[in-house]
mmCIF file as gemmi writes it, N, C-alpha and C atoms, coordinates in Angstrom:
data_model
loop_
_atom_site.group_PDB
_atom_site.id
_atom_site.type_symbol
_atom_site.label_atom_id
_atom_site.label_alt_id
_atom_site.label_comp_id
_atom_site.label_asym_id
_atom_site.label_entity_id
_atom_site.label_seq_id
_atom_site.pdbx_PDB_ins_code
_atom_site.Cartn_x
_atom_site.Cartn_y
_atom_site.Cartn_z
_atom_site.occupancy
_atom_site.B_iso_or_equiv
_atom_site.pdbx_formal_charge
_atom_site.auth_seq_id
_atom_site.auth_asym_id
_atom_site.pdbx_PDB_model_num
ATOM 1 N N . UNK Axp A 1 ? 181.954 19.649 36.298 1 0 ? 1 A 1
ATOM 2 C CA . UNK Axp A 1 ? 182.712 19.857 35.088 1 0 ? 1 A 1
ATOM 3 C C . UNK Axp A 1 ? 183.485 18.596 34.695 1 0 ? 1 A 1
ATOM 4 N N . UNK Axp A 2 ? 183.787 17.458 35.9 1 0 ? 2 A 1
ATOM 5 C CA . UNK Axp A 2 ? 184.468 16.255 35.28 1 0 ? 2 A 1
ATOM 6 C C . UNK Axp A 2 ? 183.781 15.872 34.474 1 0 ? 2 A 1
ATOM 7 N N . UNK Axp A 3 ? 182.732 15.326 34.651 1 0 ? 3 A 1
ATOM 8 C CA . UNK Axp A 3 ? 181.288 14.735 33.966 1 0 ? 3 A 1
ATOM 9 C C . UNK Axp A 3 ? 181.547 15.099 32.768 1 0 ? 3 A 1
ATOM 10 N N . UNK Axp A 4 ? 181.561 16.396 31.837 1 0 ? 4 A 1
ATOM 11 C CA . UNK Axp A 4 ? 181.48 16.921 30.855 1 0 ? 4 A 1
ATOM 12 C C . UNK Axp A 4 ? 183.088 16.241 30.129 1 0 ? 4 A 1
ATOM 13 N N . UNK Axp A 5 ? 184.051 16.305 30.837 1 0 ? 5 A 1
ATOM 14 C CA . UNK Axp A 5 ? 185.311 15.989 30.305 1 0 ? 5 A 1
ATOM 15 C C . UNK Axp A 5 ? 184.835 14.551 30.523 1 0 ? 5 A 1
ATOM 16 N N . UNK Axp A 6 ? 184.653 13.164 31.44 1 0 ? 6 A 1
ATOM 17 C CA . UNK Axp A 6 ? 184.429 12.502 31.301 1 0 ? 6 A 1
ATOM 18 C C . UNK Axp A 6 ? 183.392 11.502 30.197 1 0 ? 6 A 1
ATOM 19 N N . UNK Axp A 7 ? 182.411 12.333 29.601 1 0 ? 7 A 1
ATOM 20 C CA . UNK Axp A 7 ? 181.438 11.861 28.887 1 0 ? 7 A 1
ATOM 21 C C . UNK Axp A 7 ? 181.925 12.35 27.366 1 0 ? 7 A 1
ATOM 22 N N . UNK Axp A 8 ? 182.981 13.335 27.541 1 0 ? 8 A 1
ATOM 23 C CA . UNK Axp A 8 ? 183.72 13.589 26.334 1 0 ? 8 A 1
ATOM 24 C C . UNK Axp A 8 ? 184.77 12.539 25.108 1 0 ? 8 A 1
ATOM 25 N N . UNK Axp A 9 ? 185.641 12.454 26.956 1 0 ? 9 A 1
ATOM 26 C CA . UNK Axp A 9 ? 186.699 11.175 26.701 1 0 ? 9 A 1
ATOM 27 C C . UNK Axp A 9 ? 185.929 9.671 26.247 1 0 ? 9 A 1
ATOM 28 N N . UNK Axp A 10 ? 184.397 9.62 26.5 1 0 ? 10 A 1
ATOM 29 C CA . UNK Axp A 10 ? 184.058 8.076 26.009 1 0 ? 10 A 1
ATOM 30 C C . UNK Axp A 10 ? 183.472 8.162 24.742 1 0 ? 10 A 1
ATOM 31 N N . UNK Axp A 11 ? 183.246 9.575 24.35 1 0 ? 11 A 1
ATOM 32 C CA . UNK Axp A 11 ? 182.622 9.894 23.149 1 0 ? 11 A 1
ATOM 33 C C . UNK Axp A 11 ? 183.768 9.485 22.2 1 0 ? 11 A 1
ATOM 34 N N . UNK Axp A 12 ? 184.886 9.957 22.208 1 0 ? 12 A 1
ATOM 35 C CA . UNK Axp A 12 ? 186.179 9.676 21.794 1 0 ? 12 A 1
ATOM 36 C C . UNK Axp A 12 ? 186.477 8.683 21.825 1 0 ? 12 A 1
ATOM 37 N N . UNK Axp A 13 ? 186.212 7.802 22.832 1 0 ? 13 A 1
ATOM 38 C CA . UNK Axp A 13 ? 186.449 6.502 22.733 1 0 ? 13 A 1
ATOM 39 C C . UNK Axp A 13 ? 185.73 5.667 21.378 1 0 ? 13 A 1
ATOM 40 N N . UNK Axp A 14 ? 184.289 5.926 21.789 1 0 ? 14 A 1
ATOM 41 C CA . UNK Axp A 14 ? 183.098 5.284 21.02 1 0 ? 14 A 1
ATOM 42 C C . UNK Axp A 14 ? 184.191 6.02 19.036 1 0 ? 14 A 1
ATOM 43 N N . UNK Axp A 15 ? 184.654 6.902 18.889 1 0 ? 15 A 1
ATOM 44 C CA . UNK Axp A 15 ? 184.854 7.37 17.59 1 0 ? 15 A 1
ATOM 45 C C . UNK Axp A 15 ? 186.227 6.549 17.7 1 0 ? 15 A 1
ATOM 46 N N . UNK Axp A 16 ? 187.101 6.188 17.981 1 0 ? 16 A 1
ATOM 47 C CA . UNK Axp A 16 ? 188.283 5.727 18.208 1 0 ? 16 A 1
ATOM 48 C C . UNK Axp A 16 ? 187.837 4.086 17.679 1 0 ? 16 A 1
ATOM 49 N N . UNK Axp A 17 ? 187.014 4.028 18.158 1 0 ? 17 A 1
ATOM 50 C CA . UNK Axp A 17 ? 186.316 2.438 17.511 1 0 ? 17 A 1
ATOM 51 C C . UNK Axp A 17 ? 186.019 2.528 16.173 1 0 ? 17 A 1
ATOM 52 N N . UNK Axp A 18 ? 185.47 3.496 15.568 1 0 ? 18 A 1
ATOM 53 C CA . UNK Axp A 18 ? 185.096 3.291 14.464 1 0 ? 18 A 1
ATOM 54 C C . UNK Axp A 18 ? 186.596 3.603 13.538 1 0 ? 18 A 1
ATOM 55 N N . UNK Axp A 19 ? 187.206 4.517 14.012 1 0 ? 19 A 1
ATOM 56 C CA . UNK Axp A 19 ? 188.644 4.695 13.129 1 0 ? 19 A 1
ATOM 57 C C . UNK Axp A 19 ? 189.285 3.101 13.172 1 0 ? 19 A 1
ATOM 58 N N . UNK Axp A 20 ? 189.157 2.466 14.143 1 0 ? 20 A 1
ATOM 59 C CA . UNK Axp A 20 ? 189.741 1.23 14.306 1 0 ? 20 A 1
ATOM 60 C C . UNK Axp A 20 ? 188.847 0.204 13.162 1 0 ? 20 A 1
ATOM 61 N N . UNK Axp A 21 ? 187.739 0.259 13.065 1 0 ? 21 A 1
ATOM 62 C CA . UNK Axp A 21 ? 187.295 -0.316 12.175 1 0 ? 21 A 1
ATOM 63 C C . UNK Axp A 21 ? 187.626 -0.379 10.66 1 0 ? 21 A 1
ATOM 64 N N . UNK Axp A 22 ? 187.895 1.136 10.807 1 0 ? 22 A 1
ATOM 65 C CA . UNK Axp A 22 ? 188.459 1.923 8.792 1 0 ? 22 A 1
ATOM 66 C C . UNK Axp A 22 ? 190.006 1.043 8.977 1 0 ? 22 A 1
ATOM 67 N N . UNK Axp A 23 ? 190.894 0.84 9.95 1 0 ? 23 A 1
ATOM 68 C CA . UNK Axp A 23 ? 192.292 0.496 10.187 1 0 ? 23 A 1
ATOM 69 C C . UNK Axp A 23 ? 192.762 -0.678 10.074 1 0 ? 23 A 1
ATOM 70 N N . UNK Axp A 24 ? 191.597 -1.599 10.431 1 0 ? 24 A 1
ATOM 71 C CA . UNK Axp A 24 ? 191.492 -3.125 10.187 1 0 ? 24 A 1
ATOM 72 C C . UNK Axp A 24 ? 190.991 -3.073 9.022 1 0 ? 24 A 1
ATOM 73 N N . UNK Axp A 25 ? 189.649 -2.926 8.732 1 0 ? 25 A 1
ATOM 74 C CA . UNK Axp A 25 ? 189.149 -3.283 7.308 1 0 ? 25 A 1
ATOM 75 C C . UNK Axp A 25 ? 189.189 -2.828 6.2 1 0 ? 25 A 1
ATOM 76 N N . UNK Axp A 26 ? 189.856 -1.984 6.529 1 0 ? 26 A 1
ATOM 77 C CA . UNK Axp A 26 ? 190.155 -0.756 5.245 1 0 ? 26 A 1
ATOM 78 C C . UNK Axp A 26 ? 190.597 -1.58 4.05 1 0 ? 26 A 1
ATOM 79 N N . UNK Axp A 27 ? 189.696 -1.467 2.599 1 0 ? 27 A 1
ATOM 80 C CA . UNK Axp A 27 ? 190.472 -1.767 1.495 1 0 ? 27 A 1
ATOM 81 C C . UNK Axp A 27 ? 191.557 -1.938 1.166 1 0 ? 27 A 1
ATOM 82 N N . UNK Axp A 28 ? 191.875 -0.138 1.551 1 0 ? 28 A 1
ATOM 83 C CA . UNK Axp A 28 ? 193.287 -0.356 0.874 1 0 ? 28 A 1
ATOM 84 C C . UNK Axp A 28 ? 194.617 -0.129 1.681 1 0 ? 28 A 1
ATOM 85 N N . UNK Axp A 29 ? 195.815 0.283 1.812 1 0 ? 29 A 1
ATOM 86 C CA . UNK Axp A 29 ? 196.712 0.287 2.558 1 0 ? 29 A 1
ATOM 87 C C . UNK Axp A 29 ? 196.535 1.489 2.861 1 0 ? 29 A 1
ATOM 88 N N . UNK Axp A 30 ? 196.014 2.463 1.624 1 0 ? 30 A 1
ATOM 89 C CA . UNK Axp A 30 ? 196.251 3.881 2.409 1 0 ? 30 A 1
ATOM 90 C C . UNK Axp A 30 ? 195.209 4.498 3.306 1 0 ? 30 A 1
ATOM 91 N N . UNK Axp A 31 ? 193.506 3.165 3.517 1 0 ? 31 A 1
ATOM 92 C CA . UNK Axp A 31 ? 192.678 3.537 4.307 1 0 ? 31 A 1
ATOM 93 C C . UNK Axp A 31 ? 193.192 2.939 5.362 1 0 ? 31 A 1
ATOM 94 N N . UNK Axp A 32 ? 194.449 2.083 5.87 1 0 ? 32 A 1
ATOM 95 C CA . UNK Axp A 32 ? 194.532 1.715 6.846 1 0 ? 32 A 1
ATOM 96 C C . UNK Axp A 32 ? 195.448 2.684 7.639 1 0 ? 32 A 1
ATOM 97 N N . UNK Axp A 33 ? 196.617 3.225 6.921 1 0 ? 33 A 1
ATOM 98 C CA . UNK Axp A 33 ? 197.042 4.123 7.036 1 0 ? 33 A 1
ATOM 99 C C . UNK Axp A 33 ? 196.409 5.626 8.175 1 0 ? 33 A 1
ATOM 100 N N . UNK Axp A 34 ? 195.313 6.348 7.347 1 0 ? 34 A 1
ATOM 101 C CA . UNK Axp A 34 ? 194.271 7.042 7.968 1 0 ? 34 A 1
ATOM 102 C C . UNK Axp A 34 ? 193.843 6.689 9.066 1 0 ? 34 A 1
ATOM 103 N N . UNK Axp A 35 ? 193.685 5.241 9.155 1 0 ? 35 A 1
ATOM 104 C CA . UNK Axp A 35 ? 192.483 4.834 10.031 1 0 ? 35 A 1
ATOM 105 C C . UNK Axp A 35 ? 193.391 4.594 11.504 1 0 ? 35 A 1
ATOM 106 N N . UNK Axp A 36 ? 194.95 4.087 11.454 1 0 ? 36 A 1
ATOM 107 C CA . UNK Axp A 36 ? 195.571 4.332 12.091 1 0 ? 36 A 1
ATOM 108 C C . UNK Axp A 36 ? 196.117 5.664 12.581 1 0 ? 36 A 1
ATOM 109 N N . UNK Axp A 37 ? 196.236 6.772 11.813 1 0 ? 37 A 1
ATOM 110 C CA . UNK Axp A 37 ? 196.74 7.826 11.78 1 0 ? 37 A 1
ATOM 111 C C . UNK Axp A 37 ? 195.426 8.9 12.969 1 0 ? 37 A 1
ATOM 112 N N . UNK Axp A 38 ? 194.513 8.635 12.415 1 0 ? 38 A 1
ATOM 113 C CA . UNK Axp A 38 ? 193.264 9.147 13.263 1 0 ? 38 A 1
ATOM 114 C C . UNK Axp A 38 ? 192.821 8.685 14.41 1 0 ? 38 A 1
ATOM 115 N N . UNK Axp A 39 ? 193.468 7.387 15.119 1 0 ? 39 A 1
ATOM 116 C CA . UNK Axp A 39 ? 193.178 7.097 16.042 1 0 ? 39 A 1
ATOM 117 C C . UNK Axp A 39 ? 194.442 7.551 17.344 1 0 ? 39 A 1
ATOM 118 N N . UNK Axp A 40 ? 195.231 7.522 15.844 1 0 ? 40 A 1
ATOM 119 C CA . UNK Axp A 40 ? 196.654 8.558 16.97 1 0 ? 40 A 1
ATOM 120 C C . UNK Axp A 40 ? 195.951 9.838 17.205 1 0 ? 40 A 1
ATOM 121 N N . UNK Axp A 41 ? 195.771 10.329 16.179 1 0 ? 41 A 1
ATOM 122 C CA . UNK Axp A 41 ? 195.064 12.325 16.707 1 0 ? 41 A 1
ATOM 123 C C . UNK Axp A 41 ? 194.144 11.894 17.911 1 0 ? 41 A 1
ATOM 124 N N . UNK Axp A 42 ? 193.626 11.227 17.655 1 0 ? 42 A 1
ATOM 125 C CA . UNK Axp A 42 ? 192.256 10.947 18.995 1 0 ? 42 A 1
ATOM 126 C C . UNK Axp A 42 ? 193.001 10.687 19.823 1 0 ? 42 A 1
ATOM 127 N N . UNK Axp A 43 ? 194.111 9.863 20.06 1 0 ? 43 A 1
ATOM 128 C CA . UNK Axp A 43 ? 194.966 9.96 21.597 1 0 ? 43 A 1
ATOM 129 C C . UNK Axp A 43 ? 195.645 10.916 22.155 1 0 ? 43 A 1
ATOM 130 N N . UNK Axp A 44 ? 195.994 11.271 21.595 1 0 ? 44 A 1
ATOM 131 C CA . UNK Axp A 44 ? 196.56 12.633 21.905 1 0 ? 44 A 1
ATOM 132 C C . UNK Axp A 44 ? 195.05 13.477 22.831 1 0 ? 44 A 1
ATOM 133 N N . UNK Axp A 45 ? 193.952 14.003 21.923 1 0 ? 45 A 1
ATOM 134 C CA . UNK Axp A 45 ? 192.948 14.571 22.831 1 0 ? 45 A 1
ATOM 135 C C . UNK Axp A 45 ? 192.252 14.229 23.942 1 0 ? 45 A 1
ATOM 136 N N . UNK Axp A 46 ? 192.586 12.711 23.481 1 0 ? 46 A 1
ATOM 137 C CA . UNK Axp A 46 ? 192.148 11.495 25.108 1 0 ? 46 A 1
ATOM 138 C C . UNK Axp A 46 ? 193.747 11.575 25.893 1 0 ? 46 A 1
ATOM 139 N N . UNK Axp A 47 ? 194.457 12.009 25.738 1 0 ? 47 A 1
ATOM 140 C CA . UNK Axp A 47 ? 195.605 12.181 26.621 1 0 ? 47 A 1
ATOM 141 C C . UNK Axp A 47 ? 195.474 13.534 27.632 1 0 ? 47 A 1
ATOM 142 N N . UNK Axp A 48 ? 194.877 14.988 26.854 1 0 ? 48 A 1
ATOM 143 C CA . UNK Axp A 48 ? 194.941 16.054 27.116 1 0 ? 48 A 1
ATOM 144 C C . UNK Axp A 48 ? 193.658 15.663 28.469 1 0 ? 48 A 1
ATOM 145 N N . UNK Axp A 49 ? 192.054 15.218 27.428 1 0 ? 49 A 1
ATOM 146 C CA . UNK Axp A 49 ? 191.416 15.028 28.713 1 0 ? 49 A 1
ATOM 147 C C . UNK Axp A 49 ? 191.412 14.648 30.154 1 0 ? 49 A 1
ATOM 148 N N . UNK Axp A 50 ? 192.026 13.505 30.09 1 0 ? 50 A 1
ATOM 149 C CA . UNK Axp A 50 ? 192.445 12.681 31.427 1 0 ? 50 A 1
ATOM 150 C C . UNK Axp A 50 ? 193.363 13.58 32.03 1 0 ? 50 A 1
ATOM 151 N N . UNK Axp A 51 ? 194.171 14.413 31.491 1 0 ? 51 A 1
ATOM 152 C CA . UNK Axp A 51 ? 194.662 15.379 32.349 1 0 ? 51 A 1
ATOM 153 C C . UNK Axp A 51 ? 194.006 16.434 32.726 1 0 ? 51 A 1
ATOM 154 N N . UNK Axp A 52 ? 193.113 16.762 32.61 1 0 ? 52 A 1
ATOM 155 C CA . UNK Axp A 52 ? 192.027 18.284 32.788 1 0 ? 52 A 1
ATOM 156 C C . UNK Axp A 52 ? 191.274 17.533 34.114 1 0 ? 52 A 1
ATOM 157 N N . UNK Axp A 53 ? 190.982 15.719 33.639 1 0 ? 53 A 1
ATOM 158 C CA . UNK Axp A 53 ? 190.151 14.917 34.944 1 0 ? 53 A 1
ATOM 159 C C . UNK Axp A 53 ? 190.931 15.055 36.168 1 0 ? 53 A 1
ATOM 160 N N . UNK Axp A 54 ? 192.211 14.624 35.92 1 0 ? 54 A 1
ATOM 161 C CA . UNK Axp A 54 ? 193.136 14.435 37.408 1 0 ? 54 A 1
ATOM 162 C C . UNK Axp A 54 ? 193.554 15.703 37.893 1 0 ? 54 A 1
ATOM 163 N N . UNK Axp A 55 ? 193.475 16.787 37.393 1 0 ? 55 A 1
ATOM 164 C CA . UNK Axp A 55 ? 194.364 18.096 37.708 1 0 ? 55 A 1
ATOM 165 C C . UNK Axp A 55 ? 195.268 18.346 37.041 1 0 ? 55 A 1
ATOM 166 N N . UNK Axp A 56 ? 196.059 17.608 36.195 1 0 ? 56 A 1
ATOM 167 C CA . UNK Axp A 56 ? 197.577 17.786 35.64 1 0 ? 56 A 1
ATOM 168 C C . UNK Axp A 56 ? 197.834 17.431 34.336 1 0 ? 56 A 1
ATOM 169 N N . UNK Axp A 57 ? 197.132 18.581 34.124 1 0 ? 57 A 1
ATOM 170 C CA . UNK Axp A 57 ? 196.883 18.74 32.547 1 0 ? 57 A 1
ATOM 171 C C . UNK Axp A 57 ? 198.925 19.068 32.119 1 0 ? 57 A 1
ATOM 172 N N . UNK Axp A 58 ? 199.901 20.027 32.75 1 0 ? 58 A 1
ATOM 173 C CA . UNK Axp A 58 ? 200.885 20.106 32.426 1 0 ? 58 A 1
ATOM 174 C C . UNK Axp A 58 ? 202.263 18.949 31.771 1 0 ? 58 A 1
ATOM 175 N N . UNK Axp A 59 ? 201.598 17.792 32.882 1 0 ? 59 A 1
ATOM 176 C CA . UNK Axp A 59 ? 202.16 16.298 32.884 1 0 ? 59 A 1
ATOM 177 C C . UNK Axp A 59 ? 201.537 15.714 31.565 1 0 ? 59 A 1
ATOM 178 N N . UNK Axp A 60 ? 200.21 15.699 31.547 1 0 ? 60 A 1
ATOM 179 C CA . UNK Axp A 60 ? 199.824 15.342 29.909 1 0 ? 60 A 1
ATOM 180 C C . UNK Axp A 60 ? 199.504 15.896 28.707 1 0 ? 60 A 1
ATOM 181 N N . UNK Axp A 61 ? 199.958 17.117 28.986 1 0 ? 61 A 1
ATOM 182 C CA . UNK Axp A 61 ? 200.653 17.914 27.309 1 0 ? 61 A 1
ATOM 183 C C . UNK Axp A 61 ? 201.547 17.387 26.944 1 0 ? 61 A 1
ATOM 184 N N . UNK Axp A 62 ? 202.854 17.271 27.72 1 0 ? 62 A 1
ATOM 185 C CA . UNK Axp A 62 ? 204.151 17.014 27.404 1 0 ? 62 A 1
ATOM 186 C C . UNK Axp A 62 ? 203.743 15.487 27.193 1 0 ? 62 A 1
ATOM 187 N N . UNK Axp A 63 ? 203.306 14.412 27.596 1 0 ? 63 A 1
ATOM 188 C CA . UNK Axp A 63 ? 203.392 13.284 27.234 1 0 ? 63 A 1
ATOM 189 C C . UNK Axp A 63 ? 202.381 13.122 25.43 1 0 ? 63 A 1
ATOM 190 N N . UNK Axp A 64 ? 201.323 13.866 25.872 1 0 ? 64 A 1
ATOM 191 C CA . UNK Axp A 64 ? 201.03 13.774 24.323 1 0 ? 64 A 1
ATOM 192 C C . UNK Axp A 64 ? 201.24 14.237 23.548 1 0 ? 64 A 1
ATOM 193 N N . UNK Axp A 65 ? 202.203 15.324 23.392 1 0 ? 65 A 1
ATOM 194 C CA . UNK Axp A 65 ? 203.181 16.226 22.536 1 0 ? 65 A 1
ATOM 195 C C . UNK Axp A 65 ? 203.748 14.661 21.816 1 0 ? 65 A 1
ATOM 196 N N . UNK Axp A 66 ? 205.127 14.594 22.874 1 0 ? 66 A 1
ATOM 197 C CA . UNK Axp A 66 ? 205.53 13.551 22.586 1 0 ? 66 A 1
ATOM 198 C C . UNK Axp A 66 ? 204.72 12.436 21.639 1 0 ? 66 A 1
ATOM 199 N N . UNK Axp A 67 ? 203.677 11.718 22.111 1 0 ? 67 A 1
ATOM 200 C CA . UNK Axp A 67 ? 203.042 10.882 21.34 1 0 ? 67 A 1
ATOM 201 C C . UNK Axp A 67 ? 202.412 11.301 20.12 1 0 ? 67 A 1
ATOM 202 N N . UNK Axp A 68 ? 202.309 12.654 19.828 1 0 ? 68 A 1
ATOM 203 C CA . UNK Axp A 68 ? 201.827 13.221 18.973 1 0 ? 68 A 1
ATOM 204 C C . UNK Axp A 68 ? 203.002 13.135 17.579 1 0 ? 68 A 1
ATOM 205 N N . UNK Axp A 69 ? 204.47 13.517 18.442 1 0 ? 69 A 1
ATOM 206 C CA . UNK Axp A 69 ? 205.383 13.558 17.325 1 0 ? 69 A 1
ATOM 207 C C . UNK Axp A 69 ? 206.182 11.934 16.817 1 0 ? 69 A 1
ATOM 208 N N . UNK Axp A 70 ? 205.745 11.099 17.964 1 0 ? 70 A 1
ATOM 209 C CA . UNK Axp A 70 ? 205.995 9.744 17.594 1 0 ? 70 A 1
ATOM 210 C C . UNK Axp A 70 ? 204.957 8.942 16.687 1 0 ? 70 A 1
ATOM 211 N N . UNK Axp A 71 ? 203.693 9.663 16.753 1 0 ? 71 A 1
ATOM 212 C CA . UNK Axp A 71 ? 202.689 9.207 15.77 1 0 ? 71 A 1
ATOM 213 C C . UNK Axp A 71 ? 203.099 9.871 14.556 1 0 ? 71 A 1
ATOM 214 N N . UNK Axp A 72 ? 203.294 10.635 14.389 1 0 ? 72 A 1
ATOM 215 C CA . UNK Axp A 72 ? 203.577 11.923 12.598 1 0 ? 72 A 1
ATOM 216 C C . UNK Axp A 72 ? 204.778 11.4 12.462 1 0 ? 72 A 1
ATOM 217 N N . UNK Axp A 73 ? 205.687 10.704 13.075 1 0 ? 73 A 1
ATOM 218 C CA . UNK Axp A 73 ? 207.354 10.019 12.776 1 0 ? 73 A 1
ATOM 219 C C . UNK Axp A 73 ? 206.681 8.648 12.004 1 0 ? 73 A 1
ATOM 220 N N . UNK Axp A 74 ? 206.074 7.775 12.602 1 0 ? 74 A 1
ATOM 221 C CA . UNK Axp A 74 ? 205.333 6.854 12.5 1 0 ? 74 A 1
ATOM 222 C C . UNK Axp A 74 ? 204.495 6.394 11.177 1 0 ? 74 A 1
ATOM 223 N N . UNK Axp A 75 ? 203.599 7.631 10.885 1 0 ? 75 A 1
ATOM 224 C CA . UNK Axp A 75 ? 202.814 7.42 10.182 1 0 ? 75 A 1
ATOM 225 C C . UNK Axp A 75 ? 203.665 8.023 8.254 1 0 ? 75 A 1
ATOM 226 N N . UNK Axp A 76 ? 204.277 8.683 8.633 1 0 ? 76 A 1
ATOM 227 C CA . UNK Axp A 76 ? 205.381 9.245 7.721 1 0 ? 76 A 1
ATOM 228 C C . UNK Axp A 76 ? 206.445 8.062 6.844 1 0 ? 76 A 1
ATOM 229 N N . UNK Axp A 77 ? 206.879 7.491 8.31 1 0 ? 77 A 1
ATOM 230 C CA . UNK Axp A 77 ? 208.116 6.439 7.927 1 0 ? 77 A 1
ATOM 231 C C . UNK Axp A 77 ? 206.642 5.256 7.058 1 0 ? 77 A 1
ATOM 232 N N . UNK Axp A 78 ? 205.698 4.606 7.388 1 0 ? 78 A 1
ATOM 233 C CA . UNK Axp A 78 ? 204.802 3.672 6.645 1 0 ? 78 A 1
ATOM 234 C C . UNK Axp A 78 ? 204.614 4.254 5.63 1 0 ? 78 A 1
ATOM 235 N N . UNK Axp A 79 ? 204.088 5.604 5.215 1 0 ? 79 A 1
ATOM 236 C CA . UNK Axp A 79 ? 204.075 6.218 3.368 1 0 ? 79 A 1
ATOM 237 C C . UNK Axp A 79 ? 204.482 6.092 2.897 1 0 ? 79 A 1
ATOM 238 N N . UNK Axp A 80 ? 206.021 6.052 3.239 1 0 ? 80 A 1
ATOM 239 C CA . UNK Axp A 80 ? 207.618 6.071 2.392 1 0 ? 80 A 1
ATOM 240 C C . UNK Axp A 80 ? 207.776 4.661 2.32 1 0 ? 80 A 1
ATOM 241 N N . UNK Axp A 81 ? 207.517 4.001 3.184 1 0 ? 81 A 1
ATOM 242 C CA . UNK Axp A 81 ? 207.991 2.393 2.968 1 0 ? 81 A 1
ATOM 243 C C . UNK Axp A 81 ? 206.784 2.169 2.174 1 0 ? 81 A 1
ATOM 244 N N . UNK Axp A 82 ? 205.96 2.047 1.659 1 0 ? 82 A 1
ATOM 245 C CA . UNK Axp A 82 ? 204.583 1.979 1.053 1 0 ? 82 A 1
ATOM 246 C C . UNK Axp A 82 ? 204.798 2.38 -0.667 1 0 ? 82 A 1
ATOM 247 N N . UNK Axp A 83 ? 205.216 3.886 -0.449 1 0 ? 83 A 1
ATOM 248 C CA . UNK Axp A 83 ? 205.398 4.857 -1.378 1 0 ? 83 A 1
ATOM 249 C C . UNK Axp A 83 ? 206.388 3.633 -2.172 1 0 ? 83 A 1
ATOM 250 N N . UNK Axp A 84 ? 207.495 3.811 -1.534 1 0 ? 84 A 1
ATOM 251 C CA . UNK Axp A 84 ? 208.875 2.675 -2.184 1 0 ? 84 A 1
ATOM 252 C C . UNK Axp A 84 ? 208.412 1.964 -2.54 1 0 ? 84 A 1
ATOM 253 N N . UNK Axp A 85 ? 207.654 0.883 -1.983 1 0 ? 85 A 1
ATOM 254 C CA . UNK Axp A 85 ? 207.27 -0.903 -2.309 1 0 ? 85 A 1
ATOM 255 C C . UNK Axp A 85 ? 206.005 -0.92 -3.31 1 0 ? 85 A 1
ATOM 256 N N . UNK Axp A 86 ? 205.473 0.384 -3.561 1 0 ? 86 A 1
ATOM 257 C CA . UNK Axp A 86 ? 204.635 0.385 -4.807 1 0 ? 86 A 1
ATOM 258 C C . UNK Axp A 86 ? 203.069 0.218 -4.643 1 0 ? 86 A 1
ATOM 259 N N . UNK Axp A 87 ? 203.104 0.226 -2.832 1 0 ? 87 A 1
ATOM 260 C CA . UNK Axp A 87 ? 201.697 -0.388 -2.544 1 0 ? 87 A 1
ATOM 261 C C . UNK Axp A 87 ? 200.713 0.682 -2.227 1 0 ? 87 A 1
ATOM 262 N N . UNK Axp A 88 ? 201.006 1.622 -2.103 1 0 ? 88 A 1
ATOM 263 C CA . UNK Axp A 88 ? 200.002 3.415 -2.14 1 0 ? 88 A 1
ATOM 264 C C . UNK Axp A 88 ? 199.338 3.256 -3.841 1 0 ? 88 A 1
């Protein structure tokens, strides 16, 4: 059953690349936006996995909770500074 969580987490990886691609090259500010924003959601589920791998899935809820609400703080505060400066 690691195998399955393991071949999961690189699948995620391999998609985590391509969001990184939309994040760098993105046209516009608000595809970079996304492209950053989606590679946070993907950590978070690559956080949960690696805990299902080691046993202690409890230890990495709470850490990707956390990173979950520091990414949506994150990605929120750049709209508004964006939104303001006229560049959305």
């Amino acid at each position: 059953m690691q195998y399955v969580f393991l071949y999961a987490g690189l699948y995620l990886c391999i998609l985590m690349l391509l969001s990184l691609y939309r994040a760098v090259f993105g046209p516009t500010v608000l595809d970079r936006l996304v492209g950053v924003n989606a590679i946070g959601s993907k950590t978070v589920v690559l956080l949960i996995l690696i805990g299902l791998i080691y046993g202690r899935v409890d230890m990495f809820v709470d850490i990707s909770m956390a990173y979950a609400m520091l990414n949506f703080i994150a990605v929120l505060a750049a709209s508004r500074y964006f939104q303001k400066r006229k560049g959305l």
